[in-house]
C-alpha positions as CSV (number, residue, x, y, z in Angstrom):
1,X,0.0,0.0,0.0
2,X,1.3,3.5,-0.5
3,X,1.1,6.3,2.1
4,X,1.8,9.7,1.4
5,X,4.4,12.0,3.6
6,X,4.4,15.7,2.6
7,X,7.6,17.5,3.4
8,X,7.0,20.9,4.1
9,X,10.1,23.6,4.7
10,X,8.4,24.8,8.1
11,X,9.6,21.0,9.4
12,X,6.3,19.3,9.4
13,X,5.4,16.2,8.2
14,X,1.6,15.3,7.1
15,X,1.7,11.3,6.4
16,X,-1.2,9.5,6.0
17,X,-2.5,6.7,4.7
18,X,-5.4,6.7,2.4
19,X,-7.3,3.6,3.3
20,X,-6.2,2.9,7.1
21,X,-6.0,5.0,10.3
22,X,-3.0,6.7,10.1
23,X,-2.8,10.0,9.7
24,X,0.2,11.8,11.3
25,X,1.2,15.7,11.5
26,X,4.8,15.6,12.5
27,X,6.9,18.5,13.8
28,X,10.2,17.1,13.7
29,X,13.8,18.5,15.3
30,X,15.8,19.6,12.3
31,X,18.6,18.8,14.6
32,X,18.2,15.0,14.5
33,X,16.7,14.9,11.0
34,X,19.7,15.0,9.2
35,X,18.8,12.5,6.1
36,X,16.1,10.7,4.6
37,X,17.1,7.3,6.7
38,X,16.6,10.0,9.9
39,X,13.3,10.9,8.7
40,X,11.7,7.0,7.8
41,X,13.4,6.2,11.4
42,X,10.8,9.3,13.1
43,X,7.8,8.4,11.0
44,X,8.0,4.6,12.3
45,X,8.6,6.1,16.0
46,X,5.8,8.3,15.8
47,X,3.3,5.6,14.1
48,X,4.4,3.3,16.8
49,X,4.2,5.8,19.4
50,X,0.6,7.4,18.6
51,X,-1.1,3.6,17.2
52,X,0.8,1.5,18.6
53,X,2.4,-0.6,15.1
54,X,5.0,-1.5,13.7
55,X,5.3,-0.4,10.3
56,X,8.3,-1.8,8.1
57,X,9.1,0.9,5.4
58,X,10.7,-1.2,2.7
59,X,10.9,1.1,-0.4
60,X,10.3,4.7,-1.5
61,X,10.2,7.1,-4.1
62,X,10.6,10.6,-4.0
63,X,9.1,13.2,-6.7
64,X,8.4,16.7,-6.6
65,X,5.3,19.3,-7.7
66,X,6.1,22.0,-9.6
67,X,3.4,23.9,-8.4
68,X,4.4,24.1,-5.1
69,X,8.2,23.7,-4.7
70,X,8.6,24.2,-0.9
71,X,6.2,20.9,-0.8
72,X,7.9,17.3,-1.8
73,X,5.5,14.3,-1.9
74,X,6.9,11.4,-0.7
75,X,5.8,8.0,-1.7
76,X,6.3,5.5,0.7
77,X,5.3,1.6,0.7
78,X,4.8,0.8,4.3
79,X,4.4,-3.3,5.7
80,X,2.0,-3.6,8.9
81,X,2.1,-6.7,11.1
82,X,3.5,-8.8,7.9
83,X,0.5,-7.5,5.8
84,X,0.7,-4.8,3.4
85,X,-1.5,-1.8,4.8
């Protein structure tokens, strides 16, 4: 399943998936997010943390809009409990 993570400059996250639960609105620490590894690490914490999964992220895709350039979507393929989510 893919679930969306929007990136925004102002060091928020909106990640969500679109036919679960999980919708998370992230402020992270710029401090420890230093690379995209940082970043998958803090979304897994915080889904943990606030729904108590596990998710496994296993493989990702990054593209940008145009329209609004301070705004990345990230793609993300997320594995719950064993079973795609």
């Amino acid at each position: 399943m893919n679930c969306l993570c929007y990136l925004m400059k102002l060091r928020k996250i909106l990640f969500y998936c679109n036919d679960s639960d999980i919708n998370i609105f992230l402020v992270y620490d710029e401090t420890r997010i230093k690379n995209i590894d940082d970043l998958i690490s803090e979304i897994s914490v915080e889904c943990q943390l606030k729904y108590g999964i596990m998710i496994n992220i296993y493989d990702m895709r990054i593209s940008y809009n145009n329209k609004y350039k301070n705004i990345s979507p990230l793609i993300i393929n997320v594995e719950r409990e064993g079973v795609g989510i």
